[in-house]
C-alpha positions in Angstrom: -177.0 79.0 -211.4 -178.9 75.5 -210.5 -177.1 73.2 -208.6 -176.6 69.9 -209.9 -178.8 67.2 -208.7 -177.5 64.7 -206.2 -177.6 61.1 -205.9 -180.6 60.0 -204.0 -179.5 58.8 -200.1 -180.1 55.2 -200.9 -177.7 55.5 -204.2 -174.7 57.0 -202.0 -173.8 54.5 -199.4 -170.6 54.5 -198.0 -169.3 51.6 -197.7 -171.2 50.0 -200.6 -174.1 47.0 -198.8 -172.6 43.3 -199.7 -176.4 42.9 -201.6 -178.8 45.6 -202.0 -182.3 46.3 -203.8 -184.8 48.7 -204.8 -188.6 48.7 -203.4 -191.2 50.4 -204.1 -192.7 53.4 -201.9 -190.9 55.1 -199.2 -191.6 54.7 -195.2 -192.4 58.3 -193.7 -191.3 59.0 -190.0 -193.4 61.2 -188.4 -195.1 62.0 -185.0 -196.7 58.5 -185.5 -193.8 56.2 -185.5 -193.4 54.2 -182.8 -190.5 51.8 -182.2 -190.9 47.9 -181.7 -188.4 46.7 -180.0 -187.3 42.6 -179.3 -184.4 42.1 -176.5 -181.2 43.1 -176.5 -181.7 45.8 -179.0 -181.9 48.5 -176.2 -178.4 49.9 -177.2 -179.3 50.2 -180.6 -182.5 52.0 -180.4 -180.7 54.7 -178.1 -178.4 55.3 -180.9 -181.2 55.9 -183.6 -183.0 58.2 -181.0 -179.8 59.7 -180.7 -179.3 60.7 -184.5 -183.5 60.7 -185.7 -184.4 62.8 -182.5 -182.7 65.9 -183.3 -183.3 65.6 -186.8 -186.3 64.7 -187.2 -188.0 66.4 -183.7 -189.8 63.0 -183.5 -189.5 61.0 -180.0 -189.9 57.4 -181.3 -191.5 56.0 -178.6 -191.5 51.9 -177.8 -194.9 50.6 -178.7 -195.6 47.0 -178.7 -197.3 47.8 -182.2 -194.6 50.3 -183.6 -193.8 49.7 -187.5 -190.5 50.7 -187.1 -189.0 47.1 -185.6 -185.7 46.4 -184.4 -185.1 42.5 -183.9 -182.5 40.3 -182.5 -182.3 36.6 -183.6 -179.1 34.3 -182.9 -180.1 32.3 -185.4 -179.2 34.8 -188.4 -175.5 33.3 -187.9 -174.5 33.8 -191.9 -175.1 37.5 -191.0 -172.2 37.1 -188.0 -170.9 39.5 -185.9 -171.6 42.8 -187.1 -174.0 42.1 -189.9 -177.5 43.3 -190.3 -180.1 43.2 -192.5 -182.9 46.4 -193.3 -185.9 46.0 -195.3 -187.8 49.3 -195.8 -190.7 49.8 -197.0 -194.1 51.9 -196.9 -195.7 49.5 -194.3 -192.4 49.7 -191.9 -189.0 49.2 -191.2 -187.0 45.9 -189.9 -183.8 45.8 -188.8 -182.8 42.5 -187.7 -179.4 41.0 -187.1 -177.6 38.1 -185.2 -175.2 40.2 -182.5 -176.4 43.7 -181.2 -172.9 44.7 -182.7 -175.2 44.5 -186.3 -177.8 46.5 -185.3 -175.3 49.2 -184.8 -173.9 49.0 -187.8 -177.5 49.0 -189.5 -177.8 51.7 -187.9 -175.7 53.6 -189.3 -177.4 52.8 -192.9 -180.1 54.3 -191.5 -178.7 57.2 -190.6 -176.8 57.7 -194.7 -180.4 57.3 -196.0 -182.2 60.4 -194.2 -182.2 63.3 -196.6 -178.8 65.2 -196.8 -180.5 68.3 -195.4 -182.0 66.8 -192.5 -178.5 66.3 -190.9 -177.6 69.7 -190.9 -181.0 71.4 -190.2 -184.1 69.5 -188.4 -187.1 68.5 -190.1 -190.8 68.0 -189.0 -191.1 64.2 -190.9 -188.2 62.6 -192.9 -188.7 59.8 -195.3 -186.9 57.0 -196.1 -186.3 55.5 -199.1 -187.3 51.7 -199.9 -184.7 48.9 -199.7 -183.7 45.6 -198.7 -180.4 45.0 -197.6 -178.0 42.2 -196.4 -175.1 43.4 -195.4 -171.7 41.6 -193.8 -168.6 43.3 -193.5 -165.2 41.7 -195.4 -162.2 42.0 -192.2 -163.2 42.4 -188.8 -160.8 45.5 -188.0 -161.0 48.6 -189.8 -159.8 51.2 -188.1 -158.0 54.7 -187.7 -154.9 55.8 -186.2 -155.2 59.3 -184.5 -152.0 60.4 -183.2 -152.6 63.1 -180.2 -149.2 62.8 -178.9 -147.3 65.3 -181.6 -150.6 67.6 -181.4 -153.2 67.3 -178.2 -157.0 67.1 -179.3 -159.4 67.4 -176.5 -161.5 64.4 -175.8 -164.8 66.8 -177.0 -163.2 66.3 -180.6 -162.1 62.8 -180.3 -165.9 62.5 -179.6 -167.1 63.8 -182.9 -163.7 61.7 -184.5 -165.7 58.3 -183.0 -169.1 59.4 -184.3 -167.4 60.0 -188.3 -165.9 56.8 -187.9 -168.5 55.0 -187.2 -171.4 56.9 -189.8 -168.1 54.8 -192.1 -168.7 51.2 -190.2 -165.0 51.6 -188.9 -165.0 49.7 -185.7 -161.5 50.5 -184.2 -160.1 54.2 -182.9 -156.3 53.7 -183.1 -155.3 56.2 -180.2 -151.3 57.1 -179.9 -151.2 58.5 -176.9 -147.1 58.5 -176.3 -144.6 59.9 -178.2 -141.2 61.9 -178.0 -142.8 64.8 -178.4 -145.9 64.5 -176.0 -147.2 61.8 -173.1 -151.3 62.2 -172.9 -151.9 58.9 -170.9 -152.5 59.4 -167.1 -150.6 56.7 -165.1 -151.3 57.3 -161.6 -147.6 55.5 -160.4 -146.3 57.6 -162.4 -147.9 61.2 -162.2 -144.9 63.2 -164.1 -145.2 61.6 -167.1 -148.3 63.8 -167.8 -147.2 66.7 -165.6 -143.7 66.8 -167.1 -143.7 64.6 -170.2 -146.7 66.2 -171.3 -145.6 69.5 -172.5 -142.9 70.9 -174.7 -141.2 74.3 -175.1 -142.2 74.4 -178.5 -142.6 72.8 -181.7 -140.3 72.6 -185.1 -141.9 74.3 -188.0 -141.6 72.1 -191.3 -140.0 69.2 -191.6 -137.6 67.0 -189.7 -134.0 69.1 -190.0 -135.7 72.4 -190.0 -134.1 75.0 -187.9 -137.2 77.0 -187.2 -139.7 76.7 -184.3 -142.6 78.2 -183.4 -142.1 79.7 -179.7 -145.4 78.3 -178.4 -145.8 76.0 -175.6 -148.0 72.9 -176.1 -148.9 70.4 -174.3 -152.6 68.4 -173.2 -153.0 65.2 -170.8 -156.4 63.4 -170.8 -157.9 62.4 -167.4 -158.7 58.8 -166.5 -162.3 60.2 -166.5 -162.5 61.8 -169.7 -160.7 58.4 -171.4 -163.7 56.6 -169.4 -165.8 58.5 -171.0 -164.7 58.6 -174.7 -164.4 54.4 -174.4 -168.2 54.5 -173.4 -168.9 56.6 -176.2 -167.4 54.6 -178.8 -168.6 51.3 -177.7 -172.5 52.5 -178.0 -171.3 53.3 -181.6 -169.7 50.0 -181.8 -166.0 51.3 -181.9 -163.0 50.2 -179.6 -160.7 52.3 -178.4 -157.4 50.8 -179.0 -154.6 52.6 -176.9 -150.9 52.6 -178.1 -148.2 53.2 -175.6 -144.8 53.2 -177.9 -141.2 51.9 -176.6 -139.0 51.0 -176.7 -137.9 54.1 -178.9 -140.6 57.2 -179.2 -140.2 57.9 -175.2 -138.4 60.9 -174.9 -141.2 62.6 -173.3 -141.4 59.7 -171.1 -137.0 60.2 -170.3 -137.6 63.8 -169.6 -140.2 62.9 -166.9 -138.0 60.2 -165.3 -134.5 60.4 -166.2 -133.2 57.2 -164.7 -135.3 55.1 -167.8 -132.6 56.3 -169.9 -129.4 55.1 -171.2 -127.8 57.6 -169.9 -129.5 58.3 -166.4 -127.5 61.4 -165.0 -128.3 63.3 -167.9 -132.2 65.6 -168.1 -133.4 65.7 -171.6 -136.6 68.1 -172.1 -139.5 66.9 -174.2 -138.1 66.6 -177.9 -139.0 69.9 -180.0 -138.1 68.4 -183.2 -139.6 66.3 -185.7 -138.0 62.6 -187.0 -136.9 59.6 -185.2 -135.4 60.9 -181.6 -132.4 58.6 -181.3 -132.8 58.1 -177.5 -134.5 54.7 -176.3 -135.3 52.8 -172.7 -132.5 51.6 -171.2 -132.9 47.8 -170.6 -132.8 47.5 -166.7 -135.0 45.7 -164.8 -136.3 48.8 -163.2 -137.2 49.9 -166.7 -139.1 47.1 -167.1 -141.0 47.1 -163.7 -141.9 50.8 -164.8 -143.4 50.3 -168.4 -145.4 47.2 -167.2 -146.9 49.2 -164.5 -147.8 51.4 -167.3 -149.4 48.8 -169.5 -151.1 47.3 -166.2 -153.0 51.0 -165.7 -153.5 51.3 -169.2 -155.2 47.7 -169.3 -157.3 48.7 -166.3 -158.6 51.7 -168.2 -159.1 50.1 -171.6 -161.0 46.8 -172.3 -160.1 46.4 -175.4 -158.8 43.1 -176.5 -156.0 44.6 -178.3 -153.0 46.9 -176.8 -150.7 48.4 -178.8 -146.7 48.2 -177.5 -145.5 49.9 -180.4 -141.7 49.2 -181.5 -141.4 50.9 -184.4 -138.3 53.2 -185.6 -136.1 52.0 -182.9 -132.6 53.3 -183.3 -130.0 51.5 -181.6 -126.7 53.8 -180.9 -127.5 54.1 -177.9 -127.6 50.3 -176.5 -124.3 50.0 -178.8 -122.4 52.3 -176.6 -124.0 51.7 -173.2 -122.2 49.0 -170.8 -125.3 48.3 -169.1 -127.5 47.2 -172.1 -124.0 45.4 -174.0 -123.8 43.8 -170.8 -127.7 43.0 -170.3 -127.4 41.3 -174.4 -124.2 39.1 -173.2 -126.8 38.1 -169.9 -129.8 36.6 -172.3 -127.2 35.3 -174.5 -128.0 37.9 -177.6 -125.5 38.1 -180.2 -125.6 42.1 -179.5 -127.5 44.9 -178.3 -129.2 45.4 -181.8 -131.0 42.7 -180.8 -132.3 43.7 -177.6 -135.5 45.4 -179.2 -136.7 42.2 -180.4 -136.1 41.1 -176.4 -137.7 44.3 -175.2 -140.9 43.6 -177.7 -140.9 40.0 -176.6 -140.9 41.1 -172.5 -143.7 43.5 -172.9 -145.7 41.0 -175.2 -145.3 38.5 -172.5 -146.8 41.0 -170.0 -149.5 41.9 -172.4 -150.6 38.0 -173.0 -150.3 37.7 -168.8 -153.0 39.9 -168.7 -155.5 37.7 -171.4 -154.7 40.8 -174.2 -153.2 40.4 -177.8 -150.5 42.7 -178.0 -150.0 44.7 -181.6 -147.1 46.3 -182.3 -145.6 47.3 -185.6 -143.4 45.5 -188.3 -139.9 46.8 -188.4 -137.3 45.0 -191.2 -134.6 44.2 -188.7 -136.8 42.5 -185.7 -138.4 39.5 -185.2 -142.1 39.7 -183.1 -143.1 37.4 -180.4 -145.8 35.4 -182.5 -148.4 36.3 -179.8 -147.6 39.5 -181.4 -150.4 40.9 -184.1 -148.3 42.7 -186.3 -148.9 46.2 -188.2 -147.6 46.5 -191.5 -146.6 50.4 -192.6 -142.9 50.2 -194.5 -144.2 48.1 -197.0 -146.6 44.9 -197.4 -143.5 42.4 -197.2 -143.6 42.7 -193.9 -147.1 41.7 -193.8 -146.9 38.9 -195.9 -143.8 37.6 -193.8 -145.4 37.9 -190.9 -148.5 35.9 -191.9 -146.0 33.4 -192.9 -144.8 32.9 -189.3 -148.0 32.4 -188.3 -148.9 36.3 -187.2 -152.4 38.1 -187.6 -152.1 41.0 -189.7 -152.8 44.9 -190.1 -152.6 46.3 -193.1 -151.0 49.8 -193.0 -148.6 50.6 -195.6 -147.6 54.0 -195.7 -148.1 54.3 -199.4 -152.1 53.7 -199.3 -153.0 54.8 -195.8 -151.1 57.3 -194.5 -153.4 60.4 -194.6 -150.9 63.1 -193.0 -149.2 62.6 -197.3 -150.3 65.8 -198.6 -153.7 64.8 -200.8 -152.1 66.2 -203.9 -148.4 68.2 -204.0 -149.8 71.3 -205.7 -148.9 75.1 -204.1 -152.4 75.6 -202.0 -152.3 72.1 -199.6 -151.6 72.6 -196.3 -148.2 71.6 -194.8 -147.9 67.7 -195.0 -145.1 65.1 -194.9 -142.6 66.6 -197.6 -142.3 64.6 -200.5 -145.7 63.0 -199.9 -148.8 62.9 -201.7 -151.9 60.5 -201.4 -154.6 60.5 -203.9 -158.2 59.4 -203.4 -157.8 56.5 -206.1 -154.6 55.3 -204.7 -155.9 54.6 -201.2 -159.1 52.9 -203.3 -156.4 51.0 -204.3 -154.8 49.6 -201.1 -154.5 45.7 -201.3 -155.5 43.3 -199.1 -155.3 39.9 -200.7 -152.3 37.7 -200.6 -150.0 36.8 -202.9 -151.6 34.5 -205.9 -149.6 31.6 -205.2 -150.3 31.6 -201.1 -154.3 32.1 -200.9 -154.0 30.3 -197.5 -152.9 33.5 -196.2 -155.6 35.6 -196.5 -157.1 33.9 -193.1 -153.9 35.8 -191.3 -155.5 39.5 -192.7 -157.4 41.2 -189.7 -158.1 44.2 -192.1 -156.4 47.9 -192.5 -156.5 51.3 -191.3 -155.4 54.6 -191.9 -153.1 56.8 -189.9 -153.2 60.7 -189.1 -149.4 61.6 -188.1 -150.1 65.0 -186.5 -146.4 66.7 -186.7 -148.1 68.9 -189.2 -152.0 68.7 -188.4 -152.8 71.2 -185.2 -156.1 71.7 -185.7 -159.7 69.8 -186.4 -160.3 71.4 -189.3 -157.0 70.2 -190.8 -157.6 66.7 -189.4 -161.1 66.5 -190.7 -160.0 67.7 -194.7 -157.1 65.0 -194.3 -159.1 62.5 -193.4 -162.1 62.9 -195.6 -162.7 61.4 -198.1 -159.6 59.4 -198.4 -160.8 57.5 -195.2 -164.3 56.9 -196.5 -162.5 54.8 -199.8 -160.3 53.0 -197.2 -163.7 52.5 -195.4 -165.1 50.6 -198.7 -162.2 48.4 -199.5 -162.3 47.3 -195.5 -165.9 46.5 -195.6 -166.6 45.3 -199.2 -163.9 43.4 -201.1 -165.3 44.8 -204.2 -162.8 46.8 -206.8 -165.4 49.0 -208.4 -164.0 52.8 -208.6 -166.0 54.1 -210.9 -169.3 52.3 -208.6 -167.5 53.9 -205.6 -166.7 57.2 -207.1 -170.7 57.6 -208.2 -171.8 57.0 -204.7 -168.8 59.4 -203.4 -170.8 62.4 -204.9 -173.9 61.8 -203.1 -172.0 61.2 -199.5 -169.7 64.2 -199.8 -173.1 66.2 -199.6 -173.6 64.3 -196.7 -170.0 64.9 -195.2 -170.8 68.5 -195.9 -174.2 68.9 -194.1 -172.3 67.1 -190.9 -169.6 70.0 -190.9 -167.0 68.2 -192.7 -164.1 70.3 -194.3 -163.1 68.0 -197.0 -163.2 70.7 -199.6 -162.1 73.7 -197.5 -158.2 74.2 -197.2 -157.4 74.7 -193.4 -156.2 77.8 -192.1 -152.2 77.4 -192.0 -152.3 79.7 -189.2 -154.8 77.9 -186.8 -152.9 76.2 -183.3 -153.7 73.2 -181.9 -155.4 73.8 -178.1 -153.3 73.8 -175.3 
C-alpha cells in the first residue's frame, strides 16, 4: 500500500514562525556551498556544521564569498533576544539576527526544513525549500522539567534530551536532581549525599500505597565533570541548565546520608522506597542551614544559570509540630507556629540565593507565602499564579492539568504505567493558558512562560521518557513560542514533524517496553 504523502518540511514547522512566506525555487547544498560568516556568529555556524555535516557529507567551509551567510547586526533590536530572521532562496541563504542567541534558534529552522529522510540517513546534496521568515518568540522561558532523582538517566541521554529540546526552540532544561528517593548532585563538603543518598534498596511498583516492590537496587550520581559537560552542551544549543535542589521537604535521601539534618537526629532512615509525599523534612537548626547553603554555594559554582531552583513544594509539617527544637526555633523568629516555618525556611535560602546575584524559583504551595525575590512555579492550579503576580512575583506556568506529561496520554488498557487516575491529551496541553485574567491585563508582564514536567516514579527508561514527552511537548512548545490558538493549523503541521520525530529515533508512537529498567 502507498504511503500517504507528507507535508513538505517548510509546511511542518514546529513551533509555527511569528510571519512566514513562500518563494520561489529552492537553494541546493552541495560540495559547493560555502559559508559567509560576519562576527560573532562562530557558535552558530558550529551548530549547523554539527547537524548539515553528517547529513549532508558536505564540509561547509568559511569563504569570504560563500552564499550561504550568517550575519549579526545589533541594530535588528525588534527581532530581540532570540529572534532571527531566514530568507531562502535559489541564490543563497541569510540568516541574520540581533543576539547570537537568534542565530541559534534560526538554526534550528534550518535544521526542520532538510528533507525528513536526510535526518535519519545521509545524503550527497539536500535542498532547501524557499522562504522568508521573521520570527520572535512570545515568553522568554520555555522549558522542561526532567526529574532524574526518582529514576537516574546518564548524562549521554540527557545529551540527546537537550538536543530535542532545542530542534522545539525550548531554552530551559529543568534538572531535579534531589528527591527522597535519590540525590544525583555531587557536593564535595558533603560526599555522602551521593555515596549514601544516592541509592535505594529498591523501588515501589505502582502507585503511592502499593505494597509491592521490585527487589532491584538503583541508584546513579553525576560527576561535577559530566554536569560541566552537559551545561556546555546546552548552551551551544541555546538551553540553560536549570538545577533544582528541593527542601525543605523531598530530602529523605539527603536525612539518610546525614542523619543529624533531621528532626529527629538519633534516628537512621534509609533512602525512601515508596512513592508519595515522605512526611519527614530538615529540621530547622542553624547547622541545617550552614549545610544546605553550602549546598546551593557548590551548586552555584557549577551552574551559571541565572535561575536556581530551591524547591518547597509538598512540605508536610507533623514533624516541626511535635519537635521542641523547631516549636522552639518558631517562638525565636516570633512565628505564630511551626506551620509557618516553611515560609521562613524558603525565605533563608532565597536570601542566600539573591546573596549570590541569582533569582531563586521555587514552587507555589496554597499555605505559604514566597519571598518576593522568589520566581514562583505554578503546578496545583493557576490561582496560584495569578496571586503570585499579584504580589509582584514573576511567574512559571506549570499546572499539573496541561503540563504534566508523566499523566498517562490516554487511560485506555495498552499505556504504559503513569500517574493513576491521570490522563493528558495532545489538545488539552494545546490548550494550556497563559493569559491573565480579562479584567487584569496588566499581569501578563509577570508571565515568564511555561514548561512541562516528566515525574519519573513510573518512567525508567528513555524510550518511555521520549513517547511521554513527544508530542505533547512539541504543542506546549507552540503555545510558548507563538501566542497563536490555531489547533487545527497546529495539528496540520504536527503530521509533517512526527515524520521528522520519527527519522530522529523518537518513540512517540511505540508503547515502551513495561519490562525495560532504568540504568544503574
Amino acid at each position: 500500500m502507498d504511503q500517504p504523502e507528507l507535508p513538505r518540511p517548510d509546511l511542518a514547522l514546529v513551533p509555527r514562525p511569528s510571519s512566514m512566506s513562500h518563494r520561489p525555487g529552492r537553494f541546493r547544498l552541495d560540495d559547493t556551498t560555502r559559508l559567509r560568516l560576519t562576527p560573532g556568529t562562530e557558535a552558530a555556524a558550529d551548530l549547523l556544521r554539527t547537524y548539515l555535516v553528517p547529513a549532508t557529507g558536505l564540509r561547509l567551509e568559511h569563504a569570504e564569498d560563500g552564499a550561504f551567510v550568517l550575519a549579526l547586526n545589533p541594530a535588528l533590536t525588534g527581532l530581540g533576544e532570540e529572534g532571527y530572521g531566514l530568507t531562502v532562496s535559489p541564490q543563497g541563504v541569510l540568516l541574520r539576527a540581533a543576539d547570537p542567541t537568534g542565530l541559534l534558534r534560526g538554526v534550528q529552522t534550518i535544521r526542520q526544513l532538510l528533507p525528513y529522510d536526510v535526518l535519519s540517513t545521509p545524503s550527497d546534496g539536500v535542498e532547501l525549500p524557499g522562504v522568508e521568515i521573521t520570527d520572535v518568540p512570545a515568553h522568554p522561558w520555555r522549558g522542561m522539567l526532567l526529574d532524574v532523582a526518582r529514576h537516574f538517566q546518564p548524562v549521554s541521554y540527557l545529551r540527546r534530551y537537550v538536543d530535542l529540546l532545542a530542534l522545539h526552540k525550548l531554552n530551559v532544561l529543568h534538572l531535579h536532581l534531589t528527591d527522597d528517593q535519590g540525590w544525583r548532585m555531587p557536593v564535595a563538603a558533603y560526599p555522602r549525599l551521593t555515596e549514601i543518598g544516592g541509592r535505594r534498596s529498591q523501588s515501589m511498583v505502582g502507585p503511592a500505597g502499593s505494597t509491592r516492590f521490585d527487589g532491584r537496587p538503583h541508584g546513579g550520581a553525576y560527576t561535577r565533570a559530566e554536569l560541566t559537560e552537559l551545561i556546555a552542551y546546552a548552551a551551544a544549543r541555546g538551553v540553560t541548565v536549570v538545577p533544582e535542589i528541593g527542601a525543605p521537604g523531598h530530602v529523605r535521601s539527603a536525612l539518610a546520608a546525614y542523619p543529624e539534618l533531621g528532626n529527629r537526629p538519633e534516628r537512621q532512615l534509609d533512602v525512601w522506597t515508596h512513592w508519595g509525599v515522605c512526611t519527614n523534612l530538615l529540621g530547622v537548626g542553624d547547622h541545617v542551614l550552614d549545610f544546605f547553603r553550602t549546598v546551593l554555594d557548590e551548586v552555584m559554582d557549577l551552574f551559571p544559570s541565572p535561575y536556581i531552583h530551591i524547591g518547597g513544594d509538598e512540605v508536610p509539617t507533623e514533624e516541626w509540630e511535635a519537635s521542641p527544637a523547631a516549636i522552639d526555633r518558631a517562638a525565636r523568629e516570633g512565628l505564630s507556629g511551626p506551620r509557618e516555618l516553611h515560609g521562613w525556611f524558603m525565605a533563608e535560602m532565597a536570601d542566600h540565593v539573591v546573596q549570590a546575584g541569582r533569582r531563586p524559583v521555587a514552587w507555589a504551595e496554597d499555605d505559604t507565602t514566597l519571598p518576593l525575590t522568589c520566581t514562583v512555579m505554578s503546578w496545583r492550579t493557576p490561582q496560584h499564579a495569578w496571586a503570585a503576580a499579584r504580589r509582584g512575583h514573576d511567574i512559571i506556568h506549570a499546572d499539573h492539568r496541561s503540563t504534566y506529561f508523566d499523566y498517562a496520554r490516554d487511560l485506555g488498557p495498552l499505556e504504559p504505567p503513569a500517574q493513576p487516575g491521570h490522563a493528558l491529551d495532545l489538545r488539552t496541553v494545546y490548550g494550556v493558558d497563559l493569559l491573565p485574567p480579562a479584567e487584569e491585563p496588566q499581569l501578563a508582564k509577570k508571565v515568564l512562560g511555561t514548561q512541562g514536567q516528566l515525574w519519573t516514579e513510573f518512567v525508567r527508561t528513555p524510550e518511555h521518557i521520549e513517547y511521554l514527552t513527544y508530542p505533547r511537548l512539541c504543542a506546549l512548545a507552540e503555545r510558548a513560542w507563538a501566542p497563536t490558538d490555531d489547533w487545527p493549523h497546529f495539528r496540520t503541521r504536527l503530521d509533517g514533524h512526527r515524520a521528522r520525530l520519527t527519522a530522529l529515533g523518537v518513540p512517540h508512537d511505540v508503547l515502551p517496553d513495561p519490562t525495560a529498567h532504568a540504568p544503574s
